[in-house]
C-alpha positions as CSV (number, residue, x, y, z in Angstrom):
1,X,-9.9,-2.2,76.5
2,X,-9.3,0.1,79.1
3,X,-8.4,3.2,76.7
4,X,-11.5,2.2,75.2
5,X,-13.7,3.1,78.1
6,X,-11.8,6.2,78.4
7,X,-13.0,7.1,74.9
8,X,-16.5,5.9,75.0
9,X,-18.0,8.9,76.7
10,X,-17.2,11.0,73.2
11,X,-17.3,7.6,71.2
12,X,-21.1,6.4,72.1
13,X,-23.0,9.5,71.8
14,X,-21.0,10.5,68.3
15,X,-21.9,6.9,66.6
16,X,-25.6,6.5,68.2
17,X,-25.6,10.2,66.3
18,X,-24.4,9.7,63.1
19,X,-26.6,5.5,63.2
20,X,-29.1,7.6,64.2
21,X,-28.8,10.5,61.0
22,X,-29.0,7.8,59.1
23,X,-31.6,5.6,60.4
24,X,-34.4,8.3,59.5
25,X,-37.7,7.9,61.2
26,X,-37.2,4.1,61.3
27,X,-39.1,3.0,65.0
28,X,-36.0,0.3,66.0
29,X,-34.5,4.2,66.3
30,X,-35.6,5.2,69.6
31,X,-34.5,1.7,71.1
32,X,-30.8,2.6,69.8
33,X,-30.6,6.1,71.4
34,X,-32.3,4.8,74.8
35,X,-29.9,2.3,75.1
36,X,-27.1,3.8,74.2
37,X,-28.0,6.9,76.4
38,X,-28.6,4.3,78.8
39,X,-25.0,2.7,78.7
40,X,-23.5,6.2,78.4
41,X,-25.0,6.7,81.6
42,X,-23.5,3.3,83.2
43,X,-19.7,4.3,81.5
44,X,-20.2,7.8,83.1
45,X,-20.6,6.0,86.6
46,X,-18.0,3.6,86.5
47,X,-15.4,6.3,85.3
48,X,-16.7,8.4,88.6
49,X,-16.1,5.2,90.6
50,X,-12.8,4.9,89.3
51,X,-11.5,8.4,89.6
52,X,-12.6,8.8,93.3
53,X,-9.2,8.8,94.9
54,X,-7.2,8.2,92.5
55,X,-4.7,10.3,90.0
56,X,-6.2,11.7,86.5
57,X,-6.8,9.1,83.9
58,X,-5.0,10.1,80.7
59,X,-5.6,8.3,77.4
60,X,-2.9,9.9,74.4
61,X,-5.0,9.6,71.4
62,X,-3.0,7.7,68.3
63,X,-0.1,6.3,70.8
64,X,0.9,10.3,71.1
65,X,1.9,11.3,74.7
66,X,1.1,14.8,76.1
67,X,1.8,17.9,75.2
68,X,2.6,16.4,71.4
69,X,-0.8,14.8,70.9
70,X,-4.6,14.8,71.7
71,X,-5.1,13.7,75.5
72,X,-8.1,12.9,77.0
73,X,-7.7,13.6,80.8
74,X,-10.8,12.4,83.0
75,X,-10.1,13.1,86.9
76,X,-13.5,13.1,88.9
77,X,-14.6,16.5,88.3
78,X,-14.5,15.7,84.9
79,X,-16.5,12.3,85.7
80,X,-19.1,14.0,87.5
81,X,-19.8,16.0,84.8
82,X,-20.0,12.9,82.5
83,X,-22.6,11.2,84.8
84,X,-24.5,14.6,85.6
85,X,-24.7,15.4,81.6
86,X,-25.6,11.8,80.6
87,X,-28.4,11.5,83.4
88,X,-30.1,14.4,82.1
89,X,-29.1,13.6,78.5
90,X,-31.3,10.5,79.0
91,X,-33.6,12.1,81.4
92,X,-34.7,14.5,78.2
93,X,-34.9,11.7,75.9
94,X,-37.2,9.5,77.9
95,X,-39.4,12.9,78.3
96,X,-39.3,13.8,74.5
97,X,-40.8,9.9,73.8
98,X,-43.6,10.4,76.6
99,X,-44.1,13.9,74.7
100,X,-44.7,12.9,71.3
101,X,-44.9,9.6,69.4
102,X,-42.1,8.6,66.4
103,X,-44.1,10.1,63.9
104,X,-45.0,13.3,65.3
105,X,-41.3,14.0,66.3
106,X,-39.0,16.2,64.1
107,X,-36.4,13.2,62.4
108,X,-33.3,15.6,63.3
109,X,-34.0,16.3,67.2
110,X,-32.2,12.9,68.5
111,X,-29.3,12.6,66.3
112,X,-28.4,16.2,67.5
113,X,-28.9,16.0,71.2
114,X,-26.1,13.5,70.3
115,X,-23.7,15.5,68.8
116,X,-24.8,18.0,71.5
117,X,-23.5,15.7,73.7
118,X,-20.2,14.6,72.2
119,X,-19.4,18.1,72.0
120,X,-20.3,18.7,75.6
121,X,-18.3,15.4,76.7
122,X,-15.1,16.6,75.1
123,X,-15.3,19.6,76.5
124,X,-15.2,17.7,79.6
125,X,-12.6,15.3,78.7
126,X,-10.1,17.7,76.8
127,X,-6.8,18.9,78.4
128,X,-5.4,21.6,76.0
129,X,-7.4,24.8,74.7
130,X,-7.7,23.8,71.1
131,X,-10.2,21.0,71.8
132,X,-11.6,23.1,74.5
133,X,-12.3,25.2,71.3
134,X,-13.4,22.3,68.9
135,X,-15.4,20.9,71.7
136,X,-17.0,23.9,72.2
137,X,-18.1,24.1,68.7
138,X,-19.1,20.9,68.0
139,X,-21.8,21.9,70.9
140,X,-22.5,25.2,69.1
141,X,-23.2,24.0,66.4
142,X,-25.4,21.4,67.3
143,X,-27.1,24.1,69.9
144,X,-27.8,26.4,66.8
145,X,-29.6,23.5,65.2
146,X,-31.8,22.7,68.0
147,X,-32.5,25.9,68.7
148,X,-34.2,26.5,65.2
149,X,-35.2,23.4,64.4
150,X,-38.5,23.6,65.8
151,X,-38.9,27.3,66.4
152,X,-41.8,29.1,64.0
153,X,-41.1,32.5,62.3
154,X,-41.5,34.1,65.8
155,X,-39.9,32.6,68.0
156,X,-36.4,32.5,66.0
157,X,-35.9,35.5,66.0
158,X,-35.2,34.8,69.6
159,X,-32.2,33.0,68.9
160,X,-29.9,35.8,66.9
161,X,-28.5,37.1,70.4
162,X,-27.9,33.2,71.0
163,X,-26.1,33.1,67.7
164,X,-24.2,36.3,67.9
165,X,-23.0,36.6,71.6
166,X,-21.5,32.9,71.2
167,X,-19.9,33.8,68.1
168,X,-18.3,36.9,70.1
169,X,-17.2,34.4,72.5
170,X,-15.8,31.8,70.0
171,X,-13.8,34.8,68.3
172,X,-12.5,35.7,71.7
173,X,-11.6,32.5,72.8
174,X,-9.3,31.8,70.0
175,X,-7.5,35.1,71.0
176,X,-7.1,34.3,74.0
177,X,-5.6,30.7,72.8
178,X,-3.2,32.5,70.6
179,X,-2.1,35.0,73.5
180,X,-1.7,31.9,75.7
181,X,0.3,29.6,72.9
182,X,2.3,33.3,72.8
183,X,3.3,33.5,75.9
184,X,3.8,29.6,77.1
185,X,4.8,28.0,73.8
186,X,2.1,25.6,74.2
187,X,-1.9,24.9,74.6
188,X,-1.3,21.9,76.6
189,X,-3.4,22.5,80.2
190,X,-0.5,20.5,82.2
191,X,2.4,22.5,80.5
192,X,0.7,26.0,80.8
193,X,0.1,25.2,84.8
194,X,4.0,24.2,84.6
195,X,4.9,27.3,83.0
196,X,2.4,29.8,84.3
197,X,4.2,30.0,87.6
198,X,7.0,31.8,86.5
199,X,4.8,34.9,85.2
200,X,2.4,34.5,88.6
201,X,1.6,38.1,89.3
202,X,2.9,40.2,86.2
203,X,0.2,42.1,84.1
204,X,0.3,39.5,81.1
205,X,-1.0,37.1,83.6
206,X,-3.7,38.9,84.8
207,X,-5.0,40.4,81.6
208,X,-4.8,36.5,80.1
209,X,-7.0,35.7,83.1
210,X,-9.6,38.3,82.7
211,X,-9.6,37.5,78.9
212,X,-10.7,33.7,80.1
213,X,-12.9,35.1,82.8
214,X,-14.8,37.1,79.8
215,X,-14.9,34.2,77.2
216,X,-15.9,31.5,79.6
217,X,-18.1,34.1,81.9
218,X,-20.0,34.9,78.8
219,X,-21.1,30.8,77.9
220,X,-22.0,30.5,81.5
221,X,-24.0,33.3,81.0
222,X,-22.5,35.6,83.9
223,X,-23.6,39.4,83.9
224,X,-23.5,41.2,81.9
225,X,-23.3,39.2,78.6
226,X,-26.0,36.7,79.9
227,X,-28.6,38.3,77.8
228,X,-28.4,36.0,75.1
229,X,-30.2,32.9,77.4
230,X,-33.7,34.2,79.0
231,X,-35.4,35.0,75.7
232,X,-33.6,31.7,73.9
233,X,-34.4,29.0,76.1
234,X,-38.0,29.4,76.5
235,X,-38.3,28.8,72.4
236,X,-36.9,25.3,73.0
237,X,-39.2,22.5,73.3
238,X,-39.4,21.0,76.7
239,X,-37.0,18.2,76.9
240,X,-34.3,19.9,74.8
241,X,-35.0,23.3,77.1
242,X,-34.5,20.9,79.5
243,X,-31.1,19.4,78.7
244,X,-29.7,22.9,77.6
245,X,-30.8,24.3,81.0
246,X,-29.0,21.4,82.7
247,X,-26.0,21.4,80.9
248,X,-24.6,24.4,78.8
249,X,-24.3,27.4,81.0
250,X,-22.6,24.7,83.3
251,X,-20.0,23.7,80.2
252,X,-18.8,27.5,81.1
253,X,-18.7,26.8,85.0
254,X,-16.8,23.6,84.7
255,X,-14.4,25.4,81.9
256,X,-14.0,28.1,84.3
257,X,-13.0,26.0,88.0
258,X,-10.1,24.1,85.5
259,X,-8.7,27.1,83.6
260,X,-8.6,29.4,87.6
261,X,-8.3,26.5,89.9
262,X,-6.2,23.7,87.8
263,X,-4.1,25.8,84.9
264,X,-3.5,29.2,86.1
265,X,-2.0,30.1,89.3
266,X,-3.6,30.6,92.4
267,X,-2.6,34.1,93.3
268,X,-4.9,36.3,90.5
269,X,-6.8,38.5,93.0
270,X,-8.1,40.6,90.8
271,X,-9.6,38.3,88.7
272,X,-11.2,36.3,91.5
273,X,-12.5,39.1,92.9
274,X,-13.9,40.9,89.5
275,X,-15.5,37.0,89.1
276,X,-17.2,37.1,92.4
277,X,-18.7,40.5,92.1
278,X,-20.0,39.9,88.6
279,X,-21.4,36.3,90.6
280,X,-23.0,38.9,93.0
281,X,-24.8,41.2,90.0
282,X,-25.5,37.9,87.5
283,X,-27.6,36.4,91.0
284,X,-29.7,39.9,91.6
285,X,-30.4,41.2,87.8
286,X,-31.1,37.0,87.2
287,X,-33.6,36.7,90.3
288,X,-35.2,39.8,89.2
289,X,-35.9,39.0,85.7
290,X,-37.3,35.8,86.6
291,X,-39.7,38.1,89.2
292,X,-40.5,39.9,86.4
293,X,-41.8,37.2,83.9
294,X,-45.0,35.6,84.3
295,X,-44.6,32.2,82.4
296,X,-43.0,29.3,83.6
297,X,-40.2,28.8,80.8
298,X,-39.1,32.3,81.3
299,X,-39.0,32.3,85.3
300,X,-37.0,29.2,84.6
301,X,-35.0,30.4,82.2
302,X,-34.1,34.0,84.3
303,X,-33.5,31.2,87.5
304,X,-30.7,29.5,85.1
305,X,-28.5,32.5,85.2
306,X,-29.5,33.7,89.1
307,X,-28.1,29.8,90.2
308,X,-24.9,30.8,87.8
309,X,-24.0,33.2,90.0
310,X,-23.7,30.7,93.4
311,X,-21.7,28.7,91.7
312,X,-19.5,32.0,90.1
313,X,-18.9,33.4,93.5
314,X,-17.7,30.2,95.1
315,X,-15.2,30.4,92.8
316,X,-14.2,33.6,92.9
317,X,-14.0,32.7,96.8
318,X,-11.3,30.8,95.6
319,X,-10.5,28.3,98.5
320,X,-10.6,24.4,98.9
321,X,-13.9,24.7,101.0
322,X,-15.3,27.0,98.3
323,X,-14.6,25.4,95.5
324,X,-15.8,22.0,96.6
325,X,-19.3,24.3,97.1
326,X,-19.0,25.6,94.1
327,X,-18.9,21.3,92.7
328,X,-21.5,20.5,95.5
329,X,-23.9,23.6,93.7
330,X,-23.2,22.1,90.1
331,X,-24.6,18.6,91.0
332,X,-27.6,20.2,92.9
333,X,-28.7,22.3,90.3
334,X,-28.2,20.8,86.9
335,X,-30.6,17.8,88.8
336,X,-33.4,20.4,90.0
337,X,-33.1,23.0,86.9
338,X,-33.4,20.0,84.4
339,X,-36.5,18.6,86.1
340,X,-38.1,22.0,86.8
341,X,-38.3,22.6,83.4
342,X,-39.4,19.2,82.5
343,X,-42.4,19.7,84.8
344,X,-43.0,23.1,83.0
345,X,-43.2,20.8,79.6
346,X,-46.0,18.8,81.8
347,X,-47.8,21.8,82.8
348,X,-48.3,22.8,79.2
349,X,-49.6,19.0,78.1
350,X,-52.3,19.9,80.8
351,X,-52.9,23.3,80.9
352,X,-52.2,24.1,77.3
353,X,-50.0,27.2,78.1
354,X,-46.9,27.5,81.0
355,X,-48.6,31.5,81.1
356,X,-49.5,31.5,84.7
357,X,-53.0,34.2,84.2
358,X,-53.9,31.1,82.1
359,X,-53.1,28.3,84.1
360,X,-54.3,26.8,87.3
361,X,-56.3,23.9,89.2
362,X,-53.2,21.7,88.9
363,X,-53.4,20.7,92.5
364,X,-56.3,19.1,92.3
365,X,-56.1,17.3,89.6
366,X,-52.4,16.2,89.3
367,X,-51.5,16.2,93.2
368,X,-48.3,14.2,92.4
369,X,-47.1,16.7,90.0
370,X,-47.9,19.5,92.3
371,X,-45.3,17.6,94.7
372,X,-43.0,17.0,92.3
373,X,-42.5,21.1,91.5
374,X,-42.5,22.2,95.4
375,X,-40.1,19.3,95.9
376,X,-37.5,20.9,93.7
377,X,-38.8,24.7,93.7
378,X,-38.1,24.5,97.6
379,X,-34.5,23.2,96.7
380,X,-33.7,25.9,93.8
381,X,-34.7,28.6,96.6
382,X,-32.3,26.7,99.6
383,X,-34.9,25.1,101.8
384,X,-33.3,22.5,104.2
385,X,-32.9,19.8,103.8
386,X,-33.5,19.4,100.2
387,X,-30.0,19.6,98.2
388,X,-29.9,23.4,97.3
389,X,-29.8,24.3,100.6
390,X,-26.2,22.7,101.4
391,X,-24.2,24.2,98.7
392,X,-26.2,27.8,99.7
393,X,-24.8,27.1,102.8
394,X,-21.6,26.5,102.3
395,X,-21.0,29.7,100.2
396,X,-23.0,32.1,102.5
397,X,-20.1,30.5,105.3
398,X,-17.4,31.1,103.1
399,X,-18.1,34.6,102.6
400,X,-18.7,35.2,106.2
401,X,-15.6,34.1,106.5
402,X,-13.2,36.4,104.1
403,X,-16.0,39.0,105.7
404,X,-17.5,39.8,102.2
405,X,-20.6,41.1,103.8
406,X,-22.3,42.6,100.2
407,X,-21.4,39.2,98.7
408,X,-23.2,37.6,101.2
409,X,-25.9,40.1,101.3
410,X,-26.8,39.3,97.8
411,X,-26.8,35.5,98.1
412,X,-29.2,35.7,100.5
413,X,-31.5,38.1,98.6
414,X,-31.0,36.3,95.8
415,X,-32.2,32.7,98.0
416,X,-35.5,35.1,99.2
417,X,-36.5,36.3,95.7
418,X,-36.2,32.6,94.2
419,X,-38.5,31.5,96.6
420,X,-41.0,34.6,96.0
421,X,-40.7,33.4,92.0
422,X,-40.9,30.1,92.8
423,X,-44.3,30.8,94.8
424,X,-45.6,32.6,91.7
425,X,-45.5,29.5,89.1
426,X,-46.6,27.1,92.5
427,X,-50.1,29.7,93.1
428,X,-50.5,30.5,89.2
429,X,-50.5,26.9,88.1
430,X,-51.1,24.6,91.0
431,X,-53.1,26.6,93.6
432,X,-55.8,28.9,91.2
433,X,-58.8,27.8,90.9
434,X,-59.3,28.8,87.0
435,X,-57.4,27.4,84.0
436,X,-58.8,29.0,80.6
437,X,-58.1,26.1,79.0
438,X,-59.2,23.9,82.0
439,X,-56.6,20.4,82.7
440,X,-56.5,17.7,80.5
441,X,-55.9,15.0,82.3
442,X,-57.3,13.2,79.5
443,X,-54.1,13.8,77.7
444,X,-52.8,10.2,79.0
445,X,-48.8,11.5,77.9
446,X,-48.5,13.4,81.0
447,X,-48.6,10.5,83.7
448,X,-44.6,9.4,82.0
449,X,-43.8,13.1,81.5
450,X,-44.2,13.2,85.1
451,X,-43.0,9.6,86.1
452,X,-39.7,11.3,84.6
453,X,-39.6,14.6,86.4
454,X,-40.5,12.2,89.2
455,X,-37.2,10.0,89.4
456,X,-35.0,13.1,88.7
457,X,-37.0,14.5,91.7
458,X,-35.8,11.7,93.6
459,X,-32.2,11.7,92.6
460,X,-32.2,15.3,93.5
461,X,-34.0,14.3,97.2
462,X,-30.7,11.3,97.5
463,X,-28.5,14.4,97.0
464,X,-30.1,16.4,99.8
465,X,-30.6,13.6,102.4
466,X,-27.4,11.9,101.5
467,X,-25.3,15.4,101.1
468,X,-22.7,13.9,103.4
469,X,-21.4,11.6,100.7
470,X,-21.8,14.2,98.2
471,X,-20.2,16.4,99.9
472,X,-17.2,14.3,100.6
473,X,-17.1,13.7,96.4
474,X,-17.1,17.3,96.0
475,X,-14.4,17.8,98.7
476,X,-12.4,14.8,97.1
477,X,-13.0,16.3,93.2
478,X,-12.0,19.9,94.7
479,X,-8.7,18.3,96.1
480,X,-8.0,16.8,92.9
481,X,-8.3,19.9,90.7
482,X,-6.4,22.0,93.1
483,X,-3.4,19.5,93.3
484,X,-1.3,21.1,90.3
485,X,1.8,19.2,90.8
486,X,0.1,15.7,90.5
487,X,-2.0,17.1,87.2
488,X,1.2,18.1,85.8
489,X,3.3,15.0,86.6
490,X,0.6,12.4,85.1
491,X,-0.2,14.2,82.3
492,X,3.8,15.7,80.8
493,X,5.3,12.4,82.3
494,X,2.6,9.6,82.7
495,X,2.8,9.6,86.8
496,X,6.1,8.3,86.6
């Protein structure tokens, strides 16, 4: 029984997807995938619970024992993930129902946010490089689908540099697995970290590492192959923007604090500083494109790959404090970025359009929403107390601290031009006085479009007010991943 909770996270989503395939249009549908989202939710949290403290959870998949068979390792990084990606799995489902009634919805949008998720939940639960890769396209896959299932003959051509660069990534990802089966006999994560010592500071090492940095860096979207996401996402219909906005880029991120702070050494300067000055360049060019745009999915979308880069540069910071930011900055901003997009679905229920010359007079008619978007914009830009401000905080120290004064520099521009973006969609929809379309409140859907950005608005308020305990989990999960030794020893030789 207790393996079988350790499987459940890939296990639920992948049958609710394949029940749901075949279940059609049939109404008892949408009752299966809330309640299953639902319960993949309440397994996500209980695994959390369990892993706080405690030494990885490894499950050897037909009775085979690491490095000769499938493992599933879940520590609690890896459970946070799981409960971040299954709270805003169901937090885009909910919103899609509100959106559009049974009928109206296209049959294959559900069943694939499943499979999305499976994919995304291996990744997460996966401790060797080929079911990294597998996981990886299993999400793929599924994100190609959703991407042009929906899309009209305009709008798709917006997702060929989704397609390609991913397809560059996936090519150079399994190079890099065959370089790294080459030179450790083995894809395993525990027996690379046990092996990867040995070559700590040669030039095979280092070039390995800035092959990982490039295939991971690009499906986080770091600069400068992040090109692919700000003209993608915005194609997407609202709750499905809103789940890939939460969750993908952030696939890369987590890939990218096990592969530099679990399985390769410590010591790879030059990799951790090339990540944190790309960080630096992927939070100026990201802020500035979302400047630039005047609608909200773009801003948004721009904002995705600006955030990327506070969470990029802790890592390349590369110490205990900074990497437990670098967590803390993950579980703010999947929350906000999820919910700011799902108010931008709202906006366009009322105002018929998310382009801000052609919105306005939100304010007055939906106060509550207008409270909702400052609530979180003020977080995405690092207001205090609201949660983006602690894991801003935290970086900006750390880099005052290994005195990298440009680094800093450009976290604190970027914080300053978020805000000055943020303030554009806030006066452009909320504050004008004209809407061209004028607000249909009459359009009773929006009231649980926004009851749903509404309770992600209030997790992401627990977060900031109760940032000491989250704090202390990201601390806890930062411990954890940095503790080689005990990662090694209970996945090669079961703890023992």
């Amino acid at each position: 029984m207790k393996d079988l909770v350790f499987a459940l996270p890939i296990l639920l989503p992948l049958l609710t997807a394949i029940v749901a395939l075949l279940a059609g249009r049939r109404r008892w549908r949408r009752w299966l995938i809330g309640l299953s989202a639902t319960a993949q939710l309440g397994v996500a949290l209980v695994l959390a619970h369990g892993a706080y403290g405690q030494p990885p959870q490894v499950l050897g998949l037909g009775g085979w024992a690491a490095p000769y068979g499938i493992v599933l390792v879940i520590d609690l990084l890896a459970a946070i993930m799981l409960a971040l990606g299954a709270l805003t799995a169901l937090a885009a489902i909910l919103f899609g129902y509100a959106e559009l009634p049974p009928e109206d919805e296209n049959p294959l949008r559900l069943p694939l946010i499943q499979f999305l998720v499976t994919g995304i939940n291996l990744a997460f639960c996966t401790a060797d490089l080929f079911n990294l890769f597998v996981a990886f396209e299993v999400m793929l896959i599924a994100s190609y689908a959703l991407l042009t299932l929906e899309a009209d003959d305009w709008d798709i051509k917006q997702a060929f540099p989704y397609l390609a660069l991913n397809l560059v990534g996936s090519t150079l990802f399994l190079v890099a697995a065959g370089l790294t089966y080459g030179m450790f006999g083995s894809l395993n994560f525990a027996q690379i970290a046990e092996r990867a010592d040995a070559l700590a500071g040669t030039p095979q090492l280092t070039l390995l590492a800035l092959l990982f940095l490039t295939v991971f860096g690009m499906k986080a979207g770091v600069f400068p192959l992040f090109y692919w996401l700000p003209n993608s996402y915005p194609i997407l219909p609202s709750p499905v923007a809103a789940l890939y906005a939460g969750m993908l880029t952030k696939v890369g991120v987590y890939v990218l604090l096990r592969i530099f702070g679990q399985v390769l050494p410590p010591d790879l300067s030059l990799p951790h500083l090339l990540m944190a000055w790309l960080a630096a360049a992927t939070m100026i060019f990201g802020v500035l494109g979302a400047v630039s745009r005047n609608f909200i999915r773009g801003i948004l979308s721009f904002h995705i790959l600006s955030q990327i880069g506070y969470m990029v540069l802790a890592i390349g910071l590369f110490t205990p404090y900074a990497l437990a930011a670098a967590i803390f900055y993950i579980i703010h901003h999947i929350v906000v970025k999820s919910t700011l997009f799902l108010v931008g679905g709202t906006v366009v229920v009322l105002n018929r359009t998310d382009d801000l010359e052609k919105t306005g007079r939100l304010w007055l008619a939906t106060p509550v929403l207008g409270v909702i978007f400052l609530l979180q914009a003020l977080s995405l830009a690092g207001i205090p107390p609201l949660s983006g401000f602690w894991g801003k905080y935290m970086i900006i120290v750390e880099g005052l601290r290994q005195q990298e004064w440009v680094l800093v520099f450009c976290a604190l521009l970027a914080g300053v031009l978020t805000l000055f973006s943020m303030l554009k969609i806030w006066n452009g929809a909320f504050w004008a006085a004209a809407a061209k379309e004028g607000v249909h409140t009459e359009e009773r859907r929006w009231r649980p479009m926004a009851a749903v950005a509404g309770g992600m608005t209030v997790i992401s308020l627990g977060i900031g007010f109760g940032a000491e305990f989250f704090l202390g989990v990201a601390h806890e999960a930062a411990r954890q991943l940095l503790d080689r030794p005990a990662y090694i020893e209970f996945l090669l030789r079961g703890g023992g």
